[in-house]
FIMAR-718026 format. One record per residue (C-alpha): x, y, z; residue number from 1; chain. Coordinates in nm, 4 decimals. Layout:
# FIMAR-718026
SITE,xx,yy,zz,nr,kette
SITE,X,Y,Z,NUM,A
...
//
This chain:
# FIMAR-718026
SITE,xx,yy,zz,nr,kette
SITE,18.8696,25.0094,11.6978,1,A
SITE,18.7295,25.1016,11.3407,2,A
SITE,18.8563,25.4317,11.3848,3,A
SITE,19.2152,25.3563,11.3919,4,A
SITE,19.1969,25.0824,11.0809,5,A
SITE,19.1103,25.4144,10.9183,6,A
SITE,19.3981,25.5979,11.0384,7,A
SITE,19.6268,25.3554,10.9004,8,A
SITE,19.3730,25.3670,10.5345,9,A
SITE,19.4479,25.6676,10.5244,10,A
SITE,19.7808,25.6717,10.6240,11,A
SITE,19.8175,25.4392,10.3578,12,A
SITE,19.5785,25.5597,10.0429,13,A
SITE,19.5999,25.9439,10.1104,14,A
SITE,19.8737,26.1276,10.2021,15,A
SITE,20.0470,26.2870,9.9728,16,A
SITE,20.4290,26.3439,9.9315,17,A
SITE,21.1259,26.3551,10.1291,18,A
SITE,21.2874,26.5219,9.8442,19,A
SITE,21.6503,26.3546,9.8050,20,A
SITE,21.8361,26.3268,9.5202,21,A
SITE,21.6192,26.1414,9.2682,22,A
SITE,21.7587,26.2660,8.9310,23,A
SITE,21.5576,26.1745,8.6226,24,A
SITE,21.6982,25.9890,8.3210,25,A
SITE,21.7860,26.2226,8.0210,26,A
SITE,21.7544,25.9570,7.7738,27,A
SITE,21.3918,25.8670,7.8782,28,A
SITE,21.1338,26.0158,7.6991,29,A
SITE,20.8422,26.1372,7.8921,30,A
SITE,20.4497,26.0801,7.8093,31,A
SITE,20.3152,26.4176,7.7113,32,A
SITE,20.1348,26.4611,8.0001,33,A
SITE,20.4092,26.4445,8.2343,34,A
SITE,20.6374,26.6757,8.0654,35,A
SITE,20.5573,26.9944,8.3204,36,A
SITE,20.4472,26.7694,8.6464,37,A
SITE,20.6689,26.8512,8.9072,38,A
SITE,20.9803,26.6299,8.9850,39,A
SITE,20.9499,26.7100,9.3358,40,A
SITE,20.6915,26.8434,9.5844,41,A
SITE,20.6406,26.8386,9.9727,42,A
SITE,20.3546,26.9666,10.2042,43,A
SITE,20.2935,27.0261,10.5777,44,A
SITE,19.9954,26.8744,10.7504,45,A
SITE,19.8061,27.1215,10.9460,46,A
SITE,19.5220,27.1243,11.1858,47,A
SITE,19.4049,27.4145,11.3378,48,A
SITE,19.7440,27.6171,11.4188,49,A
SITE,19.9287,27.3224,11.4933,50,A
SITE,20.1205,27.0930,11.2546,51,A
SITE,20.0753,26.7325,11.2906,52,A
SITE,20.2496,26.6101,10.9915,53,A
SITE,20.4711,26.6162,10.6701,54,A
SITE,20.4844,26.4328,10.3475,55,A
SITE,20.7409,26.4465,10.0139,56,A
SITE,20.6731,26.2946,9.6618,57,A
SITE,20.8741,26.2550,9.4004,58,A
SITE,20.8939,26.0627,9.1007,59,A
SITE,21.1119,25.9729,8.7726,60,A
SITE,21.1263,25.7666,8.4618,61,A
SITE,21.3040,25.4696,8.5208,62,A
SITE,21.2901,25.3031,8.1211,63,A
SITE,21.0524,25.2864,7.8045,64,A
SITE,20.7318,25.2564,7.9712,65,A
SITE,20.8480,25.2533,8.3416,66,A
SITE,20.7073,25.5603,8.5698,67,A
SITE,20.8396,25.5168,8.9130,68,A
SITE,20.6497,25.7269,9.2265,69,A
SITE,20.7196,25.7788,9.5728,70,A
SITE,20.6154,25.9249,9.8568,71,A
SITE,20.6711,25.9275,10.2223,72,A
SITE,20.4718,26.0843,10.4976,73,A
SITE,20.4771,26.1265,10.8889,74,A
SITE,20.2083,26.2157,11.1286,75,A
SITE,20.2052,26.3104,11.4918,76,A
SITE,19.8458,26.1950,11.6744,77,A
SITE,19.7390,26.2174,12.0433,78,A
SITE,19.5616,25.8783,12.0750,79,A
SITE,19.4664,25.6945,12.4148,80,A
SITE,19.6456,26.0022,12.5762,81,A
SITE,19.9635,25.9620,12.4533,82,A
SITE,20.1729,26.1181,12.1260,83,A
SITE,20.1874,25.8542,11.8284,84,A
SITE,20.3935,25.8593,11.5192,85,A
SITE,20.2888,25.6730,11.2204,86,A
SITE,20.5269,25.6666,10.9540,87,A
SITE,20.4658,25.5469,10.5628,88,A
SITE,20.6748,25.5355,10.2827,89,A
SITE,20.5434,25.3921,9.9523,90,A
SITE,20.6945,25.2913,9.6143,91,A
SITE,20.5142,25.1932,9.3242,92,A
SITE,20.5900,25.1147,8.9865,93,A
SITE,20.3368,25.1974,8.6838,94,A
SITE,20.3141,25.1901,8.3213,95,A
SITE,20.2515,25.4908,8.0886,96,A
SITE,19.8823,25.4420,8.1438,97,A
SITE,19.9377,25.4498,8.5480,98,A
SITE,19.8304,25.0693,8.5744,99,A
SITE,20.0306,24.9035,8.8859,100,A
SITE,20.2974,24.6795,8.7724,101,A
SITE,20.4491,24.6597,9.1450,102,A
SITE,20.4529,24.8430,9.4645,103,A
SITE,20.6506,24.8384,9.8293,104,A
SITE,20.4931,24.9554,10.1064,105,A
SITE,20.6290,25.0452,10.4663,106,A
SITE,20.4444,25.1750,10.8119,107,A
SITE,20.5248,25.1617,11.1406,108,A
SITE,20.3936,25.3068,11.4336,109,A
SITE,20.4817,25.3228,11.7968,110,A
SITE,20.3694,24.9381,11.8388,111,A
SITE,20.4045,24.7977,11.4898,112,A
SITE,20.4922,24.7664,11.1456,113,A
SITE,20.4168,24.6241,10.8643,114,A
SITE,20.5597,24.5868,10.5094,115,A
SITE,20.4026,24.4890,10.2323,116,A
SITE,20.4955,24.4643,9.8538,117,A
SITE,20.2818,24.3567,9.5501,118,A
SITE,20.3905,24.2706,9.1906,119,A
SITE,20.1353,24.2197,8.9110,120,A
SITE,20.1258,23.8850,8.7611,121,A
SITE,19.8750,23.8761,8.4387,122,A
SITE,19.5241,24.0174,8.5693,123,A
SITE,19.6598,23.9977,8.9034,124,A
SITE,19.8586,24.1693,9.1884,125,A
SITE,20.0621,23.9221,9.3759,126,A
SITE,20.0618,24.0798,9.7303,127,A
SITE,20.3652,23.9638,10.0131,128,A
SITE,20.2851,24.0767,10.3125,129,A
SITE,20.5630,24.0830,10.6303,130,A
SITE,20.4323,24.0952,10.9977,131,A
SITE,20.5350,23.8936,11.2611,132,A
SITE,20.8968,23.7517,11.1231,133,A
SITE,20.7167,23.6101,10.8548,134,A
SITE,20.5506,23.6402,10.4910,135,A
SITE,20.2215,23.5586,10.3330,136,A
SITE,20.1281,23.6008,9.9860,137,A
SITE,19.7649,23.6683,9.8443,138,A
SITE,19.6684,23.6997,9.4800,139,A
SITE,19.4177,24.0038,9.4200,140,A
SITE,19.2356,24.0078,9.1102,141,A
SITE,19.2812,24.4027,8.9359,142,A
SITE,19.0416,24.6366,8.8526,143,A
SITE,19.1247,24.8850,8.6529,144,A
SITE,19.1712,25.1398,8.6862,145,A
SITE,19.3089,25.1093,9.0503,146,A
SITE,19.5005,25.4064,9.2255,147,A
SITE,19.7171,25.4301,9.5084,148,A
SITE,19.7796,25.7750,9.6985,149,A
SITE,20.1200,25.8328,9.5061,150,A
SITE,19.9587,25.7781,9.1483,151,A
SITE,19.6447,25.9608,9.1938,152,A
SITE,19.7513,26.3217,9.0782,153,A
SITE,19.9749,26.1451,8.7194,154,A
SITE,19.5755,25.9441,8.6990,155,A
SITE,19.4521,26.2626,8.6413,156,A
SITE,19.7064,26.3956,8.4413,157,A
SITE,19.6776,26.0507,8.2052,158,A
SITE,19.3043,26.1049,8.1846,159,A
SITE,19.3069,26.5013,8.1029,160,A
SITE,19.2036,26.7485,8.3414,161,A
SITE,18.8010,26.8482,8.1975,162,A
SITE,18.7347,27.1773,8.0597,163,A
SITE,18.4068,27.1832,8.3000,164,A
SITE,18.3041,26.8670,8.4771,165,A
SITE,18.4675,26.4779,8.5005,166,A
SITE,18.3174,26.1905,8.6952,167,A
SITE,18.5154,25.8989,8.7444,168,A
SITE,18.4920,25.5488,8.8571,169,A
SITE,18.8311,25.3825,9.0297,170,A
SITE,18.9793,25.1114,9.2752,171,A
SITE,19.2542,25.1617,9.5834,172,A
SITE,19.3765,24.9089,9.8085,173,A
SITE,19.3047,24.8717,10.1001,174,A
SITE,19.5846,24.7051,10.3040,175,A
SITE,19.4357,24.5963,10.6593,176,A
SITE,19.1686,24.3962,10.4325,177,A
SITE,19.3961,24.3660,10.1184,178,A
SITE,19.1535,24.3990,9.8705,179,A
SITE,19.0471,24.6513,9.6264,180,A
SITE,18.7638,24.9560,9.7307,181,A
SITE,18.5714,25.1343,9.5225,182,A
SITE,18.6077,25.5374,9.5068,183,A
SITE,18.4439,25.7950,9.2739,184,A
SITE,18.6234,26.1024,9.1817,185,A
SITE,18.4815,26.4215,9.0869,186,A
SITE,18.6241,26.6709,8.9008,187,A
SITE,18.5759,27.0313,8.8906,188,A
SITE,18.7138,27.3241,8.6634,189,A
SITE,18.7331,27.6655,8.8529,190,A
SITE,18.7976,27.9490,8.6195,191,A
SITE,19.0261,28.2167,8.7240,192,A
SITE,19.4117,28.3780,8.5543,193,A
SITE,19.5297,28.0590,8.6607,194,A
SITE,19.3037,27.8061,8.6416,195,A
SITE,19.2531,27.5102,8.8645,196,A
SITE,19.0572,27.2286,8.9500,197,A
SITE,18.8729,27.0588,9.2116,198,A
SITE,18.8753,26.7260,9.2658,199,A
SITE,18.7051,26.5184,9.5532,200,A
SITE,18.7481,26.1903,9.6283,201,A
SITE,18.5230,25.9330,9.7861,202,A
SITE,18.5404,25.6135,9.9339,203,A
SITE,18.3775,25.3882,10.2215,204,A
SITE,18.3340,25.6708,10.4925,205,A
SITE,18.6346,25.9020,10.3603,206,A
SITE,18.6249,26.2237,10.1563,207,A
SITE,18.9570,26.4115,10.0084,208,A
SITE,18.9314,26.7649,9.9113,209,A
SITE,19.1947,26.8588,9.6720,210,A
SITE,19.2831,27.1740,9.4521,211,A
SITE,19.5853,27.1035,9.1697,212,A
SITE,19.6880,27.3296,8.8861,213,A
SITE,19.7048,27.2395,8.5231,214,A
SITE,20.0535,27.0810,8.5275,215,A
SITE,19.9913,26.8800,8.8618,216,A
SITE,20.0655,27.0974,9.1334,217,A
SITE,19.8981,27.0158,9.4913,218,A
SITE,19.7584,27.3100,9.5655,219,A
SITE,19.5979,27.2350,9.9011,220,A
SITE,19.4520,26.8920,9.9863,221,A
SITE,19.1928,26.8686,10.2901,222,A
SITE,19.0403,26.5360,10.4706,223,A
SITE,18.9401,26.4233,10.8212,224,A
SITE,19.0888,26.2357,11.0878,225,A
SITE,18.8061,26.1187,11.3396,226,A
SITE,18.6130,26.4322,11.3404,227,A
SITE,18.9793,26.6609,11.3227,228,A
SITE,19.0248,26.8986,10.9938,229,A
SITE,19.3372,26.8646,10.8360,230,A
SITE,19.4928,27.0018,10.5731,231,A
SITE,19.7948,26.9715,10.3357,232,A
SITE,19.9776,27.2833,10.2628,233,A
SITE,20.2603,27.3522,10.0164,234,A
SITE,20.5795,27.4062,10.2111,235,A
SITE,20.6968,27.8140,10.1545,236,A
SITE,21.0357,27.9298,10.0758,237,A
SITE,21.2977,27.8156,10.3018,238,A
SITE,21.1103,27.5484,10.4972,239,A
SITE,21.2948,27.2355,10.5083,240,A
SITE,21.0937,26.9345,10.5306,241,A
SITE,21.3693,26.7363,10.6979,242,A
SITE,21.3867,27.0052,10.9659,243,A
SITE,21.0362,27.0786,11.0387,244,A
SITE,20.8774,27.0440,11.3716,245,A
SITE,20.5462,26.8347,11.4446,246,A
SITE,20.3368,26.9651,11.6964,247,A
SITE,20.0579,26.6484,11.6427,248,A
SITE,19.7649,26.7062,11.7665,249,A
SITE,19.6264,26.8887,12.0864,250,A
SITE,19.3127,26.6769,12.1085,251,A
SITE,19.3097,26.3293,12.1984,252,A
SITE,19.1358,26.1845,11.8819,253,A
SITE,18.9709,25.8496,12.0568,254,A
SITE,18.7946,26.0801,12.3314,255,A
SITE,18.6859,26.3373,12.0205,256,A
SITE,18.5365,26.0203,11.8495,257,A
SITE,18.4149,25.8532,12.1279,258,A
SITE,18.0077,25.9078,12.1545,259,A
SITE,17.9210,25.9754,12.4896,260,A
SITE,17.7123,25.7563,12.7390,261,A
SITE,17.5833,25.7728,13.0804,262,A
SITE,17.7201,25.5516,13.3127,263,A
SITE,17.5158,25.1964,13.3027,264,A
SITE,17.3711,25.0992,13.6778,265,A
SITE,17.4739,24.7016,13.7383,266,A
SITE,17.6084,24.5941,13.4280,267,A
SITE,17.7040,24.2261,13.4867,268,A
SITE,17.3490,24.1937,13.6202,269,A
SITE,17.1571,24.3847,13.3463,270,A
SITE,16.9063,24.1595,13.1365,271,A
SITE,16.7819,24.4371,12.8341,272,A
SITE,16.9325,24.7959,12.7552,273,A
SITE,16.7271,25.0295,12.4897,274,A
SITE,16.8969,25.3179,12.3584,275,A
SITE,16.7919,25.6027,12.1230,276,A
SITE,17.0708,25.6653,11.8255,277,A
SITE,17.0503,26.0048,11.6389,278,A
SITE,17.2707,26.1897,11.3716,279,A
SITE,17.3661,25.8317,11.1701,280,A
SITE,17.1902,25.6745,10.8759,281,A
SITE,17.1122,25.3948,11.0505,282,A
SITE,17.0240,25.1699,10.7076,283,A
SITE,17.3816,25.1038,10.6532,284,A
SITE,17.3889,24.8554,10.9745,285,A
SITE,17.2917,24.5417,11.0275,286,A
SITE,17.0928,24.5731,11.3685,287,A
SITE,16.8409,24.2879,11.3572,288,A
SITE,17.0159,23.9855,11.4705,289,A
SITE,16.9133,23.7083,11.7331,290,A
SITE,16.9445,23.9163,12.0271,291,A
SITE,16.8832,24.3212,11.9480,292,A
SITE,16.5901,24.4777,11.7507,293,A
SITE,16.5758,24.7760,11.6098,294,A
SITE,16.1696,24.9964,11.6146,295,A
SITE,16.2062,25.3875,11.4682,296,A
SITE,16.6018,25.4813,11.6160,297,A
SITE,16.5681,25.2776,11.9557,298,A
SITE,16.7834,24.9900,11.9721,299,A
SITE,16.6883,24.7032,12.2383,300,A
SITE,16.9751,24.4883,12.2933,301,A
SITE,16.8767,24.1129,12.4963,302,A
SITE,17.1577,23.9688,12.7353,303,A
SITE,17.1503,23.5851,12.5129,304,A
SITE,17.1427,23.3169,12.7024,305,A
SITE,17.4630,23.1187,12.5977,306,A
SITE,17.4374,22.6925,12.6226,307,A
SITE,17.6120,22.4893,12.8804,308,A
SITE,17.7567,22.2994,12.5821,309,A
SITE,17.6528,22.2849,12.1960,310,A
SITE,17.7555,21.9876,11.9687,311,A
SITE,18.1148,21.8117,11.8824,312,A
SITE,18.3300,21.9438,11.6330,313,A
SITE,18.3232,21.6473,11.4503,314,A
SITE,17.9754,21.7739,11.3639,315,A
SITE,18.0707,21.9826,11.1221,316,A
SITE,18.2181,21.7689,10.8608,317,A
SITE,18.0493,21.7973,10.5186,318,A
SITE,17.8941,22.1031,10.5975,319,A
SITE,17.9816,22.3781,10.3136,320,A
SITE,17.8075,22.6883,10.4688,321,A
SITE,18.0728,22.6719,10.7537,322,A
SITE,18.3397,22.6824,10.5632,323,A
SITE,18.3919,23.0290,10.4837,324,A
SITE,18.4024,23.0725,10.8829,325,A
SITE,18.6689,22.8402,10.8685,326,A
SITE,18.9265,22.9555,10.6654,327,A
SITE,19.2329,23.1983,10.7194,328,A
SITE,19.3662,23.5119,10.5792,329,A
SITE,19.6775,23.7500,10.6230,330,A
SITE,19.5960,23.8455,10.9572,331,A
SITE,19.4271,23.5520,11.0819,332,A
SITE,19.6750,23.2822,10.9590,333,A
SITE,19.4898,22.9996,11.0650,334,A
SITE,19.6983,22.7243,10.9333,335,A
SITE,20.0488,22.8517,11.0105,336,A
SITE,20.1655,22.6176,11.2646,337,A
SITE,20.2179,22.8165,11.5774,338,A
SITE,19.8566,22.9285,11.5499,339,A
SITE,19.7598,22.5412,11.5116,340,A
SITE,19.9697,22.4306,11.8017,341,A
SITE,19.8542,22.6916,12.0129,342,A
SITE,19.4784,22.6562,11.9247,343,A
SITE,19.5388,22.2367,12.0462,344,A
SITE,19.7025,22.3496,12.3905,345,A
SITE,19.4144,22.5720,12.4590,346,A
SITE,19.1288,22.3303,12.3959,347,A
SITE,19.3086,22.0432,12.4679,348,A
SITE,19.1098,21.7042,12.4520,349,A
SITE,18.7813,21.9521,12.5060,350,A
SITE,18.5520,21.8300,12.1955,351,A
SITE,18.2139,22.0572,12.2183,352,A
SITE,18.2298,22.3347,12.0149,353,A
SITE,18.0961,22.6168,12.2927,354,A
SITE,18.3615,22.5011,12.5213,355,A
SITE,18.6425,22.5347,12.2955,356,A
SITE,18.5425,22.8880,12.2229,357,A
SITE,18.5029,22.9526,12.5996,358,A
SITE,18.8429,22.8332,12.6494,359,A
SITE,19.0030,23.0476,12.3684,360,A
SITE,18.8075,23.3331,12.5275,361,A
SITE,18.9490,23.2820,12.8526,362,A
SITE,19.3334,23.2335,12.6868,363,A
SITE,19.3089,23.5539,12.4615,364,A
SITE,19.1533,23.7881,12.7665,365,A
SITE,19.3605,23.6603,12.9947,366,A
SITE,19.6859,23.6411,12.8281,367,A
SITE,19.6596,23.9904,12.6076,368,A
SITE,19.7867,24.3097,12.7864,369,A
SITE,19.5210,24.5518,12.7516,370,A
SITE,19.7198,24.8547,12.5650,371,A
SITE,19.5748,25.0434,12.3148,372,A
SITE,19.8016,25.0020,11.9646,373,A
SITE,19.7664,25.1443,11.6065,374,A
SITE,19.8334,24.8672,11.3822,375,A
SITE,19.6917,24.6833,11.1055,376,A
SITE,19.6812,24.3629,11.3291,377,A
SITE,19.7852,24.0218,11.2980,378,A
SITE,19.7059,23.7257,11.4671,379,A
SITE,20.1098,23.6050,11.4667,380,A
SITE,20.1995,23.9595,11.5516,381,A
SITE,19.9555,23.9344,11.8446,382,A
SITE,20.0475,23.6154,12.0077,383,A
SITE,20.4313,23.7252,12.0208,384,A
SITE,20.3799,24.0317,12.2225,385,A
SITE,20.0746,23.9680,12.3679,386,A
SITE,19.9397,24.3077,12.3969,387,A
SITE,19.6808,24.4747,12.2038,388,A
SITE,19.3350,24.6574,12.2095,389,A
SITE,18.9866,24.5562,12.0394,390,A
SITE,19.1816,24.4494,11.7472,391,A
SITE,19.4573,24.2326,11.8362,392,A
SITE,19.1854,24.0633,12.1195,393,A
SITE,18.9541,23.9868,11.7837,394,A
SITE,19.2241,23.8909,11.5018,395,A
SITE,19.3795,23.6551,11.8062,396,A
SITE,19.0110,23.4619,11.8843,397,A
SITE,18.9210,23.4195,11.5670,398,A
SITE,19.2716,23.2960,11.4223,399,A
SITE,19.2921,23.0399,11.7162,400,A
SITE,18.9080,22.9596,11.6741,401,A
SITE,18.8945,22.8440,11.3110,402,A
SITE,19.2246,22.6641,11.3807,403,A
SITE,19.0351,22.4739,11.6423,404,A
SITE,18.7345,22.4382,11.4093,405,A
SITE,18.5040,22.6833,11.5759,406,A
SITE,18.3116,22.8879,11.3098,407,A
SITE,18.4439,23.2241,11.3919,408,A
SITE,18.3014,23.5805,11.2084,409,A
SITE,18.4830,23.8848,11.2803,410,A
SITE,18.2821,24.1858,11.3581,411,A
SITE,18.3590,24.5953,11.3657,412,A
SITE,18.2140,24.8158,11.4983,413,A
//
């Protein structure tokens, strides 16, 4: 489900930051700006009255030119009717001017984990990515200037807090897609004996309200999971982050996000379904394809009639605009050989292109147990524990597709 890819975004690119030892070198001198930023910080994750999670940050200088950050963070959901825990821990590695020279990144959840670590290499971050009992590398190009949740605050710092207004332009990764996102962030002076600033941040469907201090201080910090408020608050005297309870949530976030619908007479038999869709901007879909039209907000969707068979793979040789429906990524490794031996068992001497895709169909809905999971999902990952919701079913098919030679395009939504 889209929704919980952006739990684990956010998991990943927001939260802010366990306070151990982590003593800074004397014989390092600091960049000016970093002279009065706090060694140390930690914050409590509230919703409501309940407290769903924790993070810690801290951060040192390890040389001449070496800043080192990290922060770790835990949150406690109520997803598919059950508690969750998804735990992060990141490390990164900057210059003076924040830039990403390398980076190790940890989360697990109650089904999965995933590490991943990236190391720059001239204009580009070398990315190693560890799922399954094995690791893949991809080369992203950088674009400065590119953040991640545990440089964000010394960014600001580098650049200079405004005396009245600062717009800025900026890059995070995002891991389940490993690529660089755009985000704007706006900042805000608000006068008062102490003053402070606001600064929002903005990316794909995600907004971060934050409030820091002159020297760096998180102040409060404010986003949304699925439709729930939550905030980060500094922890008071005497709280100990290592000791501190999590509630998570009340609310079962996938029924708070789900969009109701009245039960549908005869589905298997149903030919056409119209619906009317309110409260979204509806330009930002694509919803004219082969078999739905879109007329005002009603959406018509057609039951498509599927062929008996299509044409031979062999068909495809030579032509280009397939290829990009072809080829494999981090979590659809299509030429790793399990995938490729698996892909041959399944369509076996079967040659017509419809057919092989039926066949993987059948193989991924019969073999995956239907359990919803919070994971950045991998096609590997997948066929080893055969389990999985909408994600794992789609990274599986289309993995095992393209290894077969099916065009395959994966869709969300």
């Amino acid at each position: 489900m889209k929704m919980l890819k952006s739990l684990t975004f956010v998991a990943f690119a927001l939260l802010i930051l366990s306070p151990n030892s982590f003593s800074q070198e004397a014989s390092v001198s600091l960049p000016a700006y970093l002279k009065q930023f706090p060694k140390e910080s930690a914050h409590k994750l509230v919703s409501g009255k309940q407290v769903v999670g924790k993070t810690s940050f801290r951060w040192k200088a390890d040389s001449v030119n070496r800043l080192r950050f990290i922060e770790e963070s835990e949150i406690k959901l109520t997803l598919f009717k059950k508690s969750q825990s998804i735990t992060t821990k990141l490390d990164v590695v900057t210059n003076e001017k924040i830039e990403i020279q390398s980076f190790d990144f940890t989360m697990k959840t109650n089904e999965a984990a995933i590490d991943m670590k990236g190391e720059r290499i001239g204009n580009n971050l070398r990315l190693k990515v560890g799922q399954a009992g094995k690791t893949q590398t991809k080369d992203v190009t950088i674009q400065e200037p590119t953040v991640m949740s545990a440089t964000l605050r010394p960014y600001l710092l580098m650049r200079g807090l405004p005396e009245q207004k600062s717009k800025w332009d900026a890059f995070v990764l995002e891991p389940s897609a490993l690529t660089t996102v755009p985000l704007v962030i706006d900042v805000t002076k608000v006068k008062g004996a102490k003053p402070t600033w606001d600064v929002l941040v903005r990316y794909l469907d995600h907004k971060l309200v934050s409030i820091v201090d002159s020297v760096g201080n998180l102040m409060s910090e404010k986003s949304d999971f699925a439709g729930l408020p939550v905030e980060a608050v500094p922890l008071s005297t005497g709280e100990d982050i290592q000791k501190l309870k999590l509630d998570g949530t009340k609310e079962d976030l996938v029924e708070k996000a789900k969009v109701s619908f009245p039960k549908i007479p005869n589905p298997r038999t149903i030919k056409k379904l119209s619906v009317k869709i309110d409260g979204i901007d509806l330009s930002r879909f694509e919803l004219k394809r082969h078999r739905q039209t879109i007329q005002g907000n009603v959406l018509s969707i057609e039951v498509e009639k599927t062929p008996v068979k299509s044409m031979a793979v062999q068909s495809l040789v030579g032509r280009k605009e397939f290829d990009k429906y072809l080829q494999g990524d981090t979590a659809t490794p299509v030429y790793d050989p399990v995938i490729q031996k698996q892909a041959r068992e399944i369509v076996g001497a079967e040659n017509d292109l419809w057919k092989r895709a039926e066949l993987i169909q059948k193989f991924v809905f019969t073999t995956l147990q239907k359990i919803p999971t919070i994971s950045v999902p991998n096609a590997l990952e997948v066929l080893a524990t055969k389990r999985g919701d909408c994600n794992e079913h789609a990274v599986l098919f289309t993995a095992l597709a393209r290894a077969a030679g099916v065009p395959t395009r994966t869709v969300v939504g």
